[in-house]
DSSP file (Angstrom, degrees, kcal/mol; ACC not computed):
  #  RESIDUE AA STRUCTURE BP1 BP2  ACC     N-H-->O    O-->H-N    N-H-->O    O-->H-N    TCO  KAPPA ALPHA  PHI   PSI    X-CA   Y-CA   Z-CA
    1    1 A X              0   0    0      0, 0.0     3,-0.1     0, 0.0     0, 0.0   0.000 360.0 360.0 360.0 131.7   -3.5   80.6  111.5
    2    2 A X        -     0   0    0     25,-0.1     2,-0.2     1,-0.1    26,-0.1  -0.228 360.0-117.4 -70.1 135.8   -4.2   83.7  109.1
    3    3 A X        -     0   0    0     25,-0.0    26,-1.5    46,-0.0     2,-0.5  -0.426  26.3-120.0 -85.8 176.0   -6.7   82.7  106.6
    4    4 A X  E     -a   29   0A   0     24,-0.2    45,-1.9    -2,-0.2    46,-0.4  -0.957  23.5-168.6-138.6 117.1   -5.5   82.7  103.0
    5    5 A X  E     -a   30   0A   0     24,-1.7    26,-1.3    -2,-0.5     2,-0.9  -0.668  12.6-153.9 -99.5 114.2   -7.2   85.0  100.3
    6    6 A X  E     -a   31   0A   0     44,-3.1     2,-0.7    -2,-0.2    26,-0.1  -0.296   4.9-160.5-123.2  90.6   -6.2   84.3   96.8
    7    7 A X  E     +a   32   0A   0     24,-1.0    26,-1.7    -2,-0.9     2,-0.6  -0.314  14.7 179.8 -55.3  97.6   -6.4   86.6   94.4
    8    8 A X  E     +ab  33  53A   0     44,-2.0    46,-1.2    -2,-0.7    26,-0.2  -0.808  32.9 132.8-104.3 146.3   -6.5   86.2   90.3
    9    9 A X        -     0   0    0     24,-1.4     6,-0.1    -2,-0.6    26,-0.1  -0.357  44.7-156.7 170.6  88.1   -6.6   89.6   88.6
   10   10 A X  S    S+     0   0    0     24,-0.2     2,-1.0    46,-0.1     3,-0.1   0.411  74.0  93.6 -94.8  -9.1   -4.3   90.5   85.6
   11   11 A X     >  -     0   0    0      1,-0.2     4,-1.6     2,-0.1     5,-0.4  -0.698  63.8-161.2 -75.3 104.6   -4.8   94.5   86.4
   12   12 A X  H  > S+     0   0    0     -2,-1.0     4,-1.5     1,-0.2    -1,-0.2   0.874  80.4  57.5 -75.4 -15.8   -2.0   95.1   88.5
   13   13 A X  H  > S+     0   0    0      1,-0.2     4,-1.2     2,-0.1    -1,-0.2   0.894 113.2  35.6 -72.4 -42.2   -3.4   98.2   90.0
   14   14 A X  H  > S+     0   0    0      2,-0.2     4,-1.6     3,-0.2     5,-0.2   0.696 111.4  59.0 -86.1  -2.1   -6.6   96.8   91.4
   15   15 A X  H  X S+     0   0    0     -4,-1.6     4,-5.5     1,-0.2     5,-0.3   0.945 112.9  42.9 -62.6 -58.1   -5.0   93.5   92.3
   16   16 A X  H  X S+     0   0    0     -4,-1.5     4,-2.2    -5,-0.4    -2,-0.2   0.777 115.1  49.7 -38.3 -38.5   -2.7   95.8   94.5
   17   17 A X  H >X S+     0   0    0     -4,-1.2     4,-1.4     2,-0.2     3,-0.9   0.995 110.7  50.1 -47.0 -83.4   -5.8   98.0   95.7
   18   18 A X  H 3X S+     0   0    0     -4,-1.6     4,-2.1     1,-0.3    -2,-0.2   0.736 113.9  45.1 -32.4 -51.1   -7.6   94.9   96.6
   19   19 A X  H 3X S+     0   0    0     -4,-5.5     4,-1.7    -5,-0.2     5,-0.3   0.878 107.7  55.6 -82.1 -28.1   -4.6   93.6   98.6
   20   20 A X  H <X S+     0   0    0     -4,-2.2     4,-1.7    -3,-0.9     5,-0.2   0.990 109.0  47.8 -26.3 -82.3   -3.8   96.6  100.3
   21   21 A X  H  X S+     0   0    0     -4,-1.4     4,-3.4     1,-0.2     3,-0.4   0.889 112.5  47.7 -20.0 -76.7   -7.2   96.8  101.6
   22   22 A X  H  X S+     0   0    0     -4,-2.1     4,-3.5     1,-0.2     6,-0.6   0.928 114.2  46.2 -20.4 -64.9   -7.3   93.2  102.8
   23   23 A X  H  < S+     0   0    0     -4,-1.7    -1,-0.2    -3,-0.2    -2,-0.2   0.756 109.0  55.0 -60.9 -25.2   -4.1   93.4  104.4
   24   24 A X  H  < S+     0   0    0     -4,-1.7    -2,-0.2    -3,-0.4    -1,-0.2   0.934 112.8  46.6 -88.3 -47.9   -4.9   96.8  106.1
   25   25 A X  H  < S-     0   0    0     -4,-3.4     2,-0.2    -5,-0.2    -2,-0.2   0.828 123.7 -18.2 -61.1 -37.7   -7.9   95.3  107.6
   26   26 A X  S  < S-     0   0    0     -4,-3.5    -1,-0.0    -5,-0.4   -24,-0.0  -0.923  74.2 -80.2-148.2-168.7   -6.9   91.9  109.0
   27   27 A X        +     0   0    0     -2,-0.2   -25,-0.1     2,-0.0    -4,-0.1   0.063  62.3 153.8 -89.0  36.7   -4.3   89.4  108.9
   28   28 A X        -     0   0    0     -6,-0.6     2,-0.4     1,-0.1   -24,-0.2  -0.055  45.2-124.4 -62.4 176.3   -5.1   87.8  106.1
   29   29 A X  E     -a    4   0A   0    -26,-1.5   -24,-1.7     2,-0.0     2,-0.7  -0.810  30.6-161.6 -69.8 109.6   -2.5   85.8  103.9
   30   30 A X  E     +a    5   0A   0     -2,-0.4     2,-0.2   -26,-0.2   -24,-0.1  -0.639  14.7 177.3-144.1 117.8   -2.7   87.1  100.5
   31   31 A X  E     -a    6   0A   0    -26,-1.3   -24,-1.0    -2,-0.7     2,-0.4  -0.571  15.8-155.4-102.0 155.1   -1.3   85.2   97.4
   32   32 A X  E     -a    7   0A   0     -2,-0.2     2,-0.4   -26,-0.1   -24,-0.2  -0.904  15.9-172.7-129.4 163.7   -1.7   86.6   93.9
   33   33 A X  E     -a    8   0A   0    -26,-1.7   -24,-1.4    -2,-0.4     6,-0.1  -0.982  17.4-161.8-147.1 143.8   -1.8   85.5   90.3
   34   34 A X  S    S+     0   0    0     -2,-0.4    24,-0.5   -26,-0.2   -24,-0.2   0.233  78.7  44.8 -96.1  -9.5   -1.8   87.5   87.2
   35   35 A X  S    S-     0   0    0      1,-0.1    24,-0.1    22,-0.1    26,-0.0  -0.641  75.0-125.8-135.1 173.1   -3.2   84.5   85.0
   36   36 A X  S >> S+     0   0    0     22,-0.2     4,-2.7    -2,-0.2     3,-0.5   0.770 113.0  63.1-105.5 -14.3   -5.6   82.1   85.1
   37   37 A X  H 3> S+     0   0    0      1,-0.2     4,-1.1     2,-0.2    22,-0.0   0.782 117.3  44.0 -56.8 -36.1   -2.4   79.1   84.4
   38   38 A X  H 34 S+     0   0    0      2,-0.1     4,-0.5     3,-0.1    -1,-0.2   0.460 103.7  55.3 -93.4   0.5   -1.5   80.7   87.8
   39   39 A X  H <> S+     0   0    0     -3,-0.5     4,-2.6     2,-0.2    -2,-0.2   0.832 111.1  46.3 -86.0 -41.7   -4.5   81.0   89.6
   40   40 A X  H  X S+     0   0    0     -4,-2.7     4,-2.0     1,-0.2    -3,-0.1   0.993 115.0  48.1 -61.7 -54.4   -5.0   77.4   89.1
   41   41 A X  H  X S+     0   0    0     -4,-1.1     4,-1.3     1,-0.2    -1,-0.2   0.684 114.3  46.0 -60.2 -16.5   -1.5   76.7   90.1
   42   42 A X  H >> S+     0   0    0     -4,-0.5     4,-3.3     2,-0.2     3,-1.3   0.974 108.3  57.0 -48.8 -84.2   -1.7   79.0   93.2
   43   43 A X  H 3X S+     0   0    0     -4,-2.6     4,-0.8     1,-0.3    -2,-0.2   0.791 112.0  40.3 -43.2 -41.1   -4.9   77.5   94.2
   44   44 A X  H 3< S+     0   0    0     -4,-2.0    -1,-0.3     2,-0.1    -2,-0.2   0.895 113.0  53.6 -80.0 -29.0   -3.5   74.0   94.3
   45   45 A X  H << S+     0   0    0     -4,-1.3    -2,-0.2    -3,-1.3    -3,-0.2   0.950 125.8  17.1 -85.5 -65.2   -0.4   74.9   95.8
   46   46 A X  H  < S-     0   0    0     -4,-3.3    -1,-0.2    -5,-0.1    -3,-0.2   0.532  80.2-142.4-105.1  39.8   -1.9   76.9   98.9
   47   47 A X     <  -     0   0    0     -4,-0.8   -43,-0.1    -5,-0.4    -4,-0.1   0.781  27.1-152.7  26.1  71.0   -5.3   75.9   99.2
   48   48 A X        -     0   0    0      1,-0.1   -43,-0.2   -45,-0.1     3,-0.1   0.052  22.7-119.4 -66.9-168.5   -6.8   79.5  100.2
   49   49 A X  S    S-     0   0    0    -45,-1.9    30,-0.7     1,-0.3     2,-0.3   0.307  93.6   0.0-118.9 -17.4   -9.7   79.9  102.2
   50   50 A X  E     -c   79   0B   0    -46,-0.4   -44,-3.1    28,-0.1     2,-0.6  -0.917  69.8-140.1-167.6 150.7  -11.8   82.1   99.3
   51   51 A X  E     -c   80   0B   0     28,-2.1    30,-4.1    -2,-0.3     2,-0.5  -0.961   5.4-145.9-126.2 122.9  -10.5   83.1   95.7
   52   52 A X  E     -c   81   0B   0     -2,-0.6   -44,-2.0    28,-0.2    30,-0.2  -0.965  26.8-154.6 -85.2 119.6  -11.2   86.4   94.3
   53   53 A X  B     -b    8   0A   0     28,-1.7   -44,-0.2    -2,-0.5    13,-0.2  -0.515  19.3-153.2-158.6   8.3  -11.7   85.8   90.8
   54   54 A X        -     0   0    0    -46,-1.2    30,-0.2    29,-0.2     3,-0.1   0.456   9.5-156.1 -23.9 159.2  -11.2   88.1   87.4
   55   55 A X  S    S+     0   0    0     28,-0.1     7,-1.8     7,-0.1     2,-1.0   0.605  83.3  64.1-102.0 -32.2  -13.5   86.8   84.5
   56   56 A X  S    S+     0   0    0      5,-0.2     2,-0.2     6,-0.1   -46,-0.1  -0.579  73.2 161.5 -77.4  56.1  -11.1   88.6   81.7
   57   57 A X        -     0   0    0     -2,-1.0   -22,-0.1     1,-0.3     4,-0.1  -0.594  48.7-117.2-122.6 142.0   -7.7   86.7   82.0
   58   58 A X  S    S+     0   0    0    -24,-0.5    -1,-0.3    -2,-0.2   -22,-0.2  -0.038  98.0   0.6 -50.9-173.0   -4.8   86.5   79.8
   59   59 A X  S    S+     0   0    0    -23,-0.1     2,-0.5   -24,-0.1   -24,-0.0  -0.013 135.5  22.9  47.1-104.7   -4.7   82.4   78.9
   60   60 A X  S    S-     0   0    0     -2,-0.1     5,-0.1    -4,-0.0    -2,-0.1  -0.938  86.5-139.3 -78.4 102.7   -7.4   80.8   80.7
   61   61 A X    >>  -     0   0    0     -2,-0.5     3,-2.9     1,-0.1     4,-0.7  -0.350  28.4 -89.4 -94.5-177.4   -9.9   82.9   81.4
   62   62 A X  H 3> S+     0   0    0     -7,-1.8     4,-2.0     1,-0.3     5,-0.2   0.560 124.4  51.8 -56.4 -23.0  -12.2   83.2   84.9
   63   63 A X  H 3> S+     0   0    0     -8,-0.4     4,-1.2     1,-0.2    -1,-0.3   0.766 116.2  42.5 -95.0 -24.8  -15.0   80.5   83.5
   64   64 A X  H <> S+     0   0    0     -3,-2.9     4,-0.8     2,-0.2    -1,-0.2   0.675 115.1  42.1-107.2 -14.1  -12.2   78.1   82.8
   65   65 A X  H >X S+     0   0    0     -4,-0.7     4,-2.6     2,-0.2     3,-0.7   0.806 118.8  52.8 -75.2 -65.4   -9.8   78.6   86.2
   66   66 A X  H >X S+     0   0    0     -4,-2.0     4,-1.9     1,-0.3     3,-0.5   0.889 110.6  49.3 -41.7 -47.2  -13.7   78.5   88.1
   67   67 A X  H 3X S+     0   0    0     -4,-1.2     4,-2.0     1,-0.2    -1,-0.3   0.971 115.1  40.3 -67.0 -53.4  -14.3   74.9   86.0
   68   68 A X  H << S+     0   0    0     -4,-0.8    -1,-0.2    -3,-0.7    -2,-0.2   0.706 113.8  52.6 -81.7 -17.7  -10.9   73.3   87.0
   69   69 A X  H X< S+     0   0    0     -4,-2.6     3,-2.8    -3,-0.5     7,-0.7   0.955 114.2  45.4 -70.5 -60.5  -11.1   74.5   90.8
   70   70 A X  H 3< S+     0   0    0     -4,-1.9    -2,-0.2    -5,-0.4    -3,-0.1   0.736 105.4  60.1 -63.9 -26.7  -14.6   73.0   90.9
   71   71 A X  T 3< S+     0   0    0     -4,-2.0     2,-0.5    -5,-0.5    -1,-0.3   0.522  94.4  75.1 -84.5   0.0  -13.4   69.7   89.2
   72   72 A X    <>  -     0   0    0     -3,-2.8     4,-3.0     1,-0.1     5,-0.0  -0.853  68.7-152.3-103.0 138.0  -10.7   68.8   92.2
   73   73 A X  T  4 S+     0   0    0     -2,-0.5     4,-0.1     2,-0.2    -1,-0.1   0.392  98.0  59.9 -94.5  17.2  -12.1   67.7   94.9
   74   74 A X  T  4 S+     0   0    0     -5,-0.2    -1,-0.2     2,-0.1    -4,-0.1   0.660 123.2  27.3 -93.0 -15.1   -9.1   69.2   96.9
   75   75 A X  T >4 S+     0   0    0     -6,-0.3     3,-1.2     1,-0.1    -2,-0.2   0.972  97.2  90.9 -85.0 -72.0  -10.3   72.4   95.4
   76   76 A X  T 3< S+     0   0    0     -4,-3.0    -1,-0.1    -7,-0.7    -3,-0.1   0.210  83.8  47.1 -50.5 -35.3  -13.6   72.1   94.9
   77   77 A X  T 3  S+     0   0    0     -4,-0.1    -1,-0.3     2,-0.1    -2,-0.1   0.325  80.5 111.9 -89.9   6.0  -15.2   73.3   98.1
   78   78 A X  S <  S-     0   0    0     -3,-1.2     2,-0.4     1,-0.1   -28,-0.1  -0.315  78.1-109.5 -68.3 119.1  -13.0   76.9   98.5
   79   79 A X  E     -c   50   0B   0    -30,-0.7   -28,-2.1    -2,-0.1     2,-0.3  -0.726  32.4-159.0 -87.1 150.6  -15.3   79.7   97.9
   80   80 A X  E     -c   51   0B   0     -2,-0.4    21,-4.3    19,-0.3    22,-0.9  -0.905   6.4-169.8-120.4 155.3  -14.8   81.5   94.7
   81   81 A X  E     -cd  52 102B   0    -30,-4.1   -28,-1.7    -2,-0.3     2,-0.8  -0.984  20.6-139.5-121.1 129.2  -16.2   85.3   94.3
   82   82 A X  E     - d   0 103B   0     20,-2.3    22,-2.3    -2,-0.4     2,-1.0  -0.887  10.7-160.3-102.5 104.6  -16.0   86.5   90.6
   83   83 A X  E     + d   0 104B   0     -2,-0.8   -29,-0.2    20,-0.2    22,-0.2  -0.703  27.3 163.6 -50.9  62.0  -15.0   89.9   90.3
   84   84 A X  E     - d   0 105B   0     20,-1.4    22,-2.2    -2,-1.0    23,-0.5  -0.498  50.8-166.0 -81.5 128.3  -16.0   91.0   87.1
   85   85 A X  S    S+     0   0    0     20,-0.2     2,-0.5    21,-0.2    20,-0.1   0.250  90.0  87.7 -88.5  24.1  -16.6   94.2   84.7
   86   86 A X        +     0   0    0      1,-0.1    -2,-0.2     2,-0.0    20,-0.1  -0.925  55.2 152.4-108.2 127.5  -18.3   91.6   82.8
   87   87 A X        +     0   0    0     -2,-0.5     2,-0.6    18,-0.1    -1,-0.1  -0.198  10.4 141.5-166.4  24.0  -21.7   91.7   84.3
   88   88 A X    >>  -     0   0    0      1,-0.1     3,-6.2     2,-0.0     4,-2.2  -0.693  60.8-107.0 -89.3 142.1  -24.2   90.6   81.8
   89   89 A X  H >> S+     0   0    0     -2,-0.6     4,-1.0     1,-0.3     3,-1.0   0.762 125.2  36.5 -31.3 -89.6  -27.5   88.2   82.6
   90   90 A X  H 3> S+     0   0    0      2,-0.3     4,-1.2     1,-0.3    -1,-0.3   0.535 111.3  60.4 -46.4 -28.4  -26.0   85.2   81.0
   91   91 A X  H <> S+     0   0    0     -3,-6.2     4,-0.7     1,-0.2     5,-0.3   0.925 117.9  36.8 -69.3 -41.6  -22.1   86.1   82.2
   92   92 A X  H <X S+     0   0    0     -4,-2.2     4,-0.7    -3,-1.0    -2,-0.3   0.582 112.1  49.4 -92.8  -1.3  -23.5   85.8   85.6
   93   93 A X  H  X S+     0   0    0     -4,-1.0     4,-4.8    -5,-0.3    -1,-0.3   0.819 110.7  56.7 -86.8 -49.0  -26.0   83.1   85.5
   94   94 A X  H  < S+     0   0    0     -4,-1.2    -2,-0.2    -5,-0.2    -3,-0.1   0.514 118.2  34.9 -70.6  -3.9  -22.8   80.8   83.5
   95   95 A X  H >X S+     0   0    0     -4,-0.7     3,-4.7     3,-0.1     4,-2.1   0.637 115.9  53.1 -98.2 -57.6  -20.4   81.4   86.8
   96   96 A X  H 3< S+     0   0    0     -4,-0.7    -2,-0.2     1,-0.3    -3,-0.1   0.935 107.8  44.0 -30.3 -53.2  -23.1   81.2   88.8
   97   97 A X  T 3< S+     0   0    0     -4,-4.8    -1,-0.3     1,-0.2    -3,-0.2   0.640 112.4  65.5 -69.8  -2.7  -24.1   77.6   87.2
   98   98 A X  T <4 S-     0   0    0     -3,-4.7    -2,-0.2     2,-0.0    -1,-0.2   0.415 127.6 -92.5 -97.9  -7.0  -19.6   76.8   87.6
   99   99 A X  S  < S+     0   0    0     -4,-2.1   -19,-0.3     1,-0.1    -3,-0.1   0.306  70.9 159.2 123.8 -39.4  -19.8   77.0   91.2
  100  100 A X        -     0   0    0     -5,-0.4   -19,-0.2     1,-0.1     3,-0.1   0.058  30.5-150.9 -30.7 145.3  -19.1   80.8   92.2
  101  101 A X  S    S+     0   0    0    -21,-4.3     2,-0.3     1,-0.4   -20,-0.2   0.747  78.9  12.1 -89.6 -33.3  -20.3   81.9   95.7
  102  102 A X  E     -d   81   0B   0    -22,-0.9   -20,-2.3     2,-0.0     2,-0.6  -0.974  60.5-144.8-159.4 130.2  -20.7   85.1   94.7
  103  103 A X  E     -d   82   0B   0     -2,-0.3     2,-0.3   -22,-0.2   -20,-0.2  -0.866  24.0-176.9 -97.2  81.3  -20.9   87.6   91.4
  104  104 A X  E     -d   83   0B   0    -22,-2.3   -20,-1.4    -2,-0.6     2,-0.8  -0.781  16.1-151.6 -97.4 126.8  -19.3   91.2   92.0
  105  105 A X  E >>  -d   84   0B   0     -2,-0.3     3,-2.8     1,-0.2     4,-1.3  -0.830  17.8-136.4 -91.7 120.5  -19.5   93.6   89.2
  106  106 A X  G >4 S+     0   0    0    -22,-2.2     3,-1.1    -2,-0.8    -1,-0.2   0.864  96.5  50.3 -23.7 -62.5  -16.6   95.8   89.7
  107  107 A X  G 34 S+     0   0    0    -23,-0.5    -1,-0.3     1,-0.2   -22,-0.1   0.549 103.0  57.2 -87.0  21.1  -18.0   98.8   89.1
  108  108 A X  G <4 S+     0   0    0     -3,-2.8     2,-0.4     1,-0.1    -1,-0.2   0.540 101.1  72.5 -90.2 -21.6  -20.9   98.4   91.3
  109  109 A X    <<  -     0   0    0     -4,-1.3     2,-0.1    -3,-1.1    -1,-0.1  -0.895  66.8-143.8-126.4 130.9  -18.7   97.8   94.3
  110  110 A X     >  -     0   0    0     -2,-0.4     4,-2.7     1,-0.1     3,-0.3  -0.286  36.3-107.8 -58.0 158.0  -16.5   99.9   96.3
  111  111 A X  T  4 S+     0   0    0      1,-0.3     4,-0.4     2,-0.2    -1,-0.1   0.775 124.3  56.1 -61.6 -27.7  -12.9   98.3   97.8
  112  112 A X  T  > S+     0   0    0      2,-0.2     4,-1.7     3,-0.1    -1,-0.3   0.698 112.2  37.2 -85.5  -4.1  -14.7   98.4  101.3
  113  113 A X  H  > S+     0   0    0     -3,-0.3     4,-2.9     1,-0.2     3,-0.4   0.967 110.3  60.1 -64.7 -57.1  -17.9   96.1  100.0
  114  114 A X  H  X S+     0   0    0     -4,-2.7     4,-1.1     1,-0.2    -1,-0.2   0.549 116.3  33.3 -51.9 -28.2  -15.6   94.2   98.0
  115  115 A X  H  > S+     0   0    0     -4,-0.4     4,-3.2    -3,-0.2     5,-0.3   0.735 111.1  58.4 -77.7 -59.8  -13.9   93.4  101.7
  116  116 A X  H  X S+     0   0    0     -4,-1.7     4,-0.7    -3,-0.4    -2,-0.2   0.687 108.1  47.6 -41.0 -43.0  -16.7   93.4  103.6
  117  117 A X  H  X S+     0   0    0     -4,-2.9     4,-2.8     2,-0.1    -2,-0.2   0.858 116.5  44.5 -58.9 -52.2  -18.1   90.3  101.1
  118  118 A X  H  X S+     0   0    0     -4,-1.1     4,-1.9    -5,-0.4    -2,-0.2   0.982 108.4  54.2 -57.1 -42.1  -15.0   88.6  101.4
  119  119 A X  H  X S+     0   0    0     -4,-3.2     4,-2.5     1,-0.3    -3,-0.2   0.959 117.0  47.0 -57.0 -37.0  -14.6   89.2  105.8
  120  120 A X  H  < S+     0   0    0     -4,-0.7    -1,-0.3    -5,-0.3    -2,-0.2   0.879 108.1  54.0 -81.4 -26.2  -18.3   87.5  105.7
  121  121 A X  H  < S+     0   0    0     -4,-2.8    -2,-0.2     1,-0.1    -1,-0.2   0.972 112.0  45.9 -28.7 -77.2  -17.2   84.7  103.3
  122  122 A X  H  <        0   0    0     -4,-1.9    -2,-0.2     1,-0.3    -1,-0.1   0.297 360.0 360.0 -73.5 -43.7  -14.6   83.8  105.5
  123  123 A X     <        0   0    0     -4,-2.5    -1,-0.3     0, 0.0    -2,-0.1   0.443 360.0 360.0 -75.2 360.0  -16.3   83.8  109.0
């Protein structure tokens, strides 16, 4: 069974990037949300295998999807990687302290790291 990558990320051009990539590289499964009020709902409906993670979100934003994944225990153990340009001492210590597996500042990372983080999640 293809493992299932779930992406929240209200930029529709890098969500699209991001899933290109993915997809071009394996077989992953790759659901998206634009929100975080769909990220959650996402996340409960097909229980991916790792969530990629925006901090900036219309609605809920990333600190507050990461708190309600981490508070289900159907959820709670899915790694989540926060994809951020928000990349200050304190942003990343406060996902870090929600549960996040991992802290990527966008613009430190190319679309293959960003892939490359995830393929090693995953295995």
């Amino acid at each position: 069974m293809p493992k299932t990558i779930l992406i929240v990320e209200d930029d529709t051009i890098l969500r699209d990037l991001i899933s290109r990539k993915l997809r071009k590289d394996s077989d992953y499964e790759i659901v998206e949300a634009v929100d975080g009020e769909e990220g959650i709902k996402k996340a409960k409906e097909k229980k991916p295998n790792i969530v990629l993670l925006d901090l900036i979100l219309p609605g809920i934003d990333g600190f507050g999807v990461l708190e309600q994944l981490k508070k289900d225990s159907e959820l709670a153990k899915i790694p989540v990687v926060i994809l951020s340009n928000l990349g200050q001492k304190e942003e990343i210590e406060k996902g870090m302290k929600l549960g996040a597996t991992d802290f990527l500042i966008k613009a430190h990372f190319t679309l293959s790291e960003i892939t490359k983080k995830v393929k090693a999640l995953l295995e």
